[in-house]
C-alpha positions in Angstrom: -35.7 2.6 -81.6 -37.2 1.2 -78.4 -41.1 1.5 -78.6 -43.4 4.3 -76.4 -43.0 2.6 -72.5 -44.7 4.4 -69.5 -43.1 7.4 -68.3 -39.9 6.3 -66.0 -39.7 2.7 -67.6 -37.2 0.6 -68.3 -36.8 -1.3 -71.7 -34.5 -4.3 -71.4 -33.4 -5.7 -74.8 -30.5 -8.3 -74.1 -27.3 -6.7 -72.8 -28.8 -3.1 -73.3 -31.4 -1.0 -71.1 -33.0 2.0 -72.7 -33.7 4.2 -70.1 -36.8 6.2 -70.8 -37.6 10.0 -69.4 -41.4 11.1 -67.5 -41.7 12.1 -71.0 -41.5 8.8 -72.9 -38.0 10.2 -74.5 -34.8 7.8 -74.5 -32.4 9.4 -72.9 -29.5 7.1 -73.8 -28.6 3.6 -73.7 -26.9 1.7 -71.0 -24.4 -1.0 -71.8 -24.9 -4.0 -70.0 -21.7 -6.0 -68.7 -22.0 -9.9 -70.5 -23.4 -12.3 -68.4 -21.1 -14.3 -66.6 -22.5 -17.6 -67.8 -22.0 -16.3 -71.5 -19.4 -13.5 -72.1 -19.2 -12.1 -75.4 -16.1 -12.4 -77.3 -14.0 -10.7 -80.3 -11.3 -11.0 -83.3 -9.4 -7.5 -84.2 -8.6 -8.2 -87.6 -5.8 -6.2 -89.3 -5.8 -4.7 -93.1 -4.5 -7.1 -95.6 -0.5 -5.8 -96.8 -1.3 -7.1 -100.5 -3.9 -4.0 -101.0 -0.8 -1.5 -100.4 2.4 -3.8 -101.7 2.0 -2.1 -105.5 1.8 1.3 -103.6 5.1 1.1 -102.8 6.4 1.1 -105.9 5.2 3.8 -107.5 6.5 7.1 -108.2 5.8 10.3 -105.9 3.8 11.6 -108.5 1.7 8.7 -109.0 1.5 8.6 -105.4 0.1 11.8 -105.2 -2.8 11.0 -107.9 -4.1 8.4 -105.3 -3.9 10.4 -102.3 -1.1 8.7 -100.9 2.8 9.6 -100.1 6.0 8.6 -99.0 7.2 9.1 -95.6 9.9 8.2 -92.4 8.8 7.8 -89.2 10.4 10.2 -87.2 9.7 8.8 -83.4 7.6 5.7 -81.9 5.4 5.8 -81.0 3.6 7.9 -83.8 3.4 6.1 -86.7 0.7 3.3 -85.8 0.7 0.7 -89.0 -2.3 -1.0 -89.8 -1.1 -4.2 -90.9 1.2 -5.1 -88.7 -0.7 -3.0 -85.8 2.6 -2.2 -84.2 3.8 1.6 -84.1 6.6 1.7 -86.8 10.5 1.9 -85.7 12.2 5.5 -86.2 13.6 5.6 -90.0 10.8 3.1 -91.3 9.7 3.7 -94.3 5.7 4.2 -94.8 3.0 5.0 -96.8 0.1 7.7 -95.9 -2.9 6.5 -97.7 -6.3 7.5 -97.7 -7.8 4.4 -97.2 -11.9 3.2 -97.3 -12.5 2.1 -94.0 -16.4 2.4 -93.7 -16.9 0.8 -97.3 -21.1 1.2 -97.2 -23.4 3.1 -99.2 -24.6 4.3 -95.8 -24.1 7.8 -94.8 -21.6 6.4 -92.5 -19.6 6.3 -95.5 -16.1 7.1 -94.7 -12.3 7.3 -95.4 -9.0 8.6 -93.2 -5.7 9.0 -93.5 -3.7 5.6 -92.4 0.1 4.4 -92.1 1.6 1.8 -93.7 5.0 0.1 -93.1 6.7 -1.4 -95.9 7.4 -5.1 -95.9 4.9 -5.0 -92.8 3.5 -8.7 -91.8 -0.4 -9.2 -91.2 -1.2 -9.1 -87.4 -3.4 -11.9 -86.7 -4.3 -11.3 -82.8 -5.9 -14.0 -80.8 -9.9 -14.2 -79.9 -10.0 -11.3 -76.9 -6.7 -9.9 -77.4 -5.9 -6.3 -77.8 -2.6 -5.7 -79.4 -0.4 -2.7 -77.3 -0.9 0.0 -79.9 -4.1 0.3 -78.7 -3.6 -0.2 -75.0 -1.5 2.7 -74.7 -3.9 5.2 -76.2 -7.2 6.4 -75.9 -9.6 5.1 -78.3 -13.0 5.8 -80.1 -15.1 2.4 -80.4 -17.8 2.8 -82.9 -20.1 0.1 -83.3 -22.7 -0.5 -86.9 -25.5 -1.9 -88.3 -25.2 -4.8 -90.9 -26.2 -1.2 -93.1 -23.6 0.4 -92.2 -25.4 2.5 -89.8 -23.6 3.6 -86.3 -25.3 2.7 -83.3 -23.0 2.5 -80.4 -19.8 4.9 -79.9 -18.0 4.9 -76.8 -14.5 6.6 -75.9 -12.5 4.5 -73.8 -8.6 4.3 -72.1 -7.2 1.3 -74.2 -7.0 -0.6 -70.7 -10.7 -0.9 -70.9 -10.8 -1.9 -74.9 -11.6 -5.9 -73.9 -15.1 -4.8 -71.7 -16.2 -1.9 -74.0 -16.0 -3.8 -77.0 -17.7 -6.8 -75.2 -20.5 -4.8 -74.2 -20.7 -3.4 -77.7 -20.6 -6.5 -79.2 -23.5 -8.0 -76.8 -25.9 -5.3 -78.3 -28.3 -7.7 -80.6 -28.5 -5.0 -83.6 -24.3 -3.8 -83.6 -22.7 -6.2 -87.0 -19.1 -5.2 -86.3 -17.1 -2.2 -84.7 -14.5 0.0 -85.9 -11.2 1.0 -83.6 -10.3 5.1 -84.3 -7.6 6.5 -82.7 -9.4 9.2 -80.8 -6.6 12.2 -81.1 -6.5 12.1 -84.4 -9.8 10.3 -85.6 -8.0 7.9 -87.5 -9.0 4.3 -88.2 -7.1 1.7 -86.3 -8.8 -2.0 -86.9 -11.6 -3.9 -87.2 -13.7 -6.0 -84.3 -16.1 -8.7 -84.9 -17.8 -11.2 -82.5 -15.8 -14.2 -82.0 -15.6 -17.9 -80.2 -13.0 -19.1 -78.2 -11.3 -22.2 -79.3 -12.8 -25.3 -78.5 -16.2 -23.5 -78.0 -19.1 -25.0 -79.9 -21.5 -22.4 -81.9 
């Protein structure tokens, strides 16, 4: 938290402004578009298949026992796989799985329900890109802590996913933001600041 300013100040820290009431109270902060000279960039990073692989091969029952189960996607879009982060074809076998996606000992502590194709390939998108899955729908971006702790969460159309997660991103204190699927609440993927190639640290 910003420290006590004179009424009707402004507190600039880096890409954020924390606008302050006649009262002293923040009333919210302000993301900041990146400077021009240094824009901040990102990696989505998609879940690793190898977690889920031995899911597949288990039994209904056995399924069941770890909150997971066997279904067909019915219609695409609809069934949004987190590996491949592609919306599975109609007839494509998937798993639902409750899956960790805030592992912290945080109170930010959380888990969802996910889809995953089977014999889906890891997506590995490219520094800044947003893969069409999320494009076409509107997303909650909620930025944490190194903790675990949230301190950013924006709603956004997934046409403006690239400058929301930027200014996110540019906030000195956010470690890393999650992608939800704002419908549903679901989790989608991971962001984390990135450099483009051939740009020095």
């Amino acid at each position: 938290m910003p420290r006590p300013r004179k009424p009707g100040s402004k507190c600039v820290r880096g890409r954020a402004i924390w606008q302050q009431d006649p009262d002293g109270a923040e009333l919210r902060v302000r993301l900041v578009s990146a400077a021009k000279e240094a824009p901040m960039h990102f990696q989505i990073s998609a879940l690793d298949p190898d977690q889920f692989a031995p899911l597949f091969e288990l039994p209904n029952d056995a399924l069941a026992a770890r909150l997971a189960m066997r279904c067909t996607a019915s219609a695409k879009p609809g069934f949004p796989c987190r590996v491949s982060l592609t919306d599975a074809e109609v007839g494509d076998e998937l798993l639902l799985v409750n899956f960790v996606h805030q592992d912290t000992s945080s109170p930010y502590r959380a888990s969802h329900a996910i889809f995953v194709r089977k014999g889906a390939s890891q997506a590995h998108p490219a520094v800044d890109e947003v893969p069409e899955g999320f494009r076409s729908r509107t997303l909650s971006l909620r930025a944490f802590d190194k903790d675990g702790l949230l301190v950013s969460a924006e709603l956004c159309e997934g046409s403006a996913t690239e400058r929301t997660l930027a200014a996110q991103l540019a906030l000195a204190r956010v470690a890393y933001v999650h992608l939800h699927y704002a419908k549903f609440g679901c989790y989608g993927a991971r962001a984390d600041r990135a450099l483009r190639p051939g740009t020095l640290p």
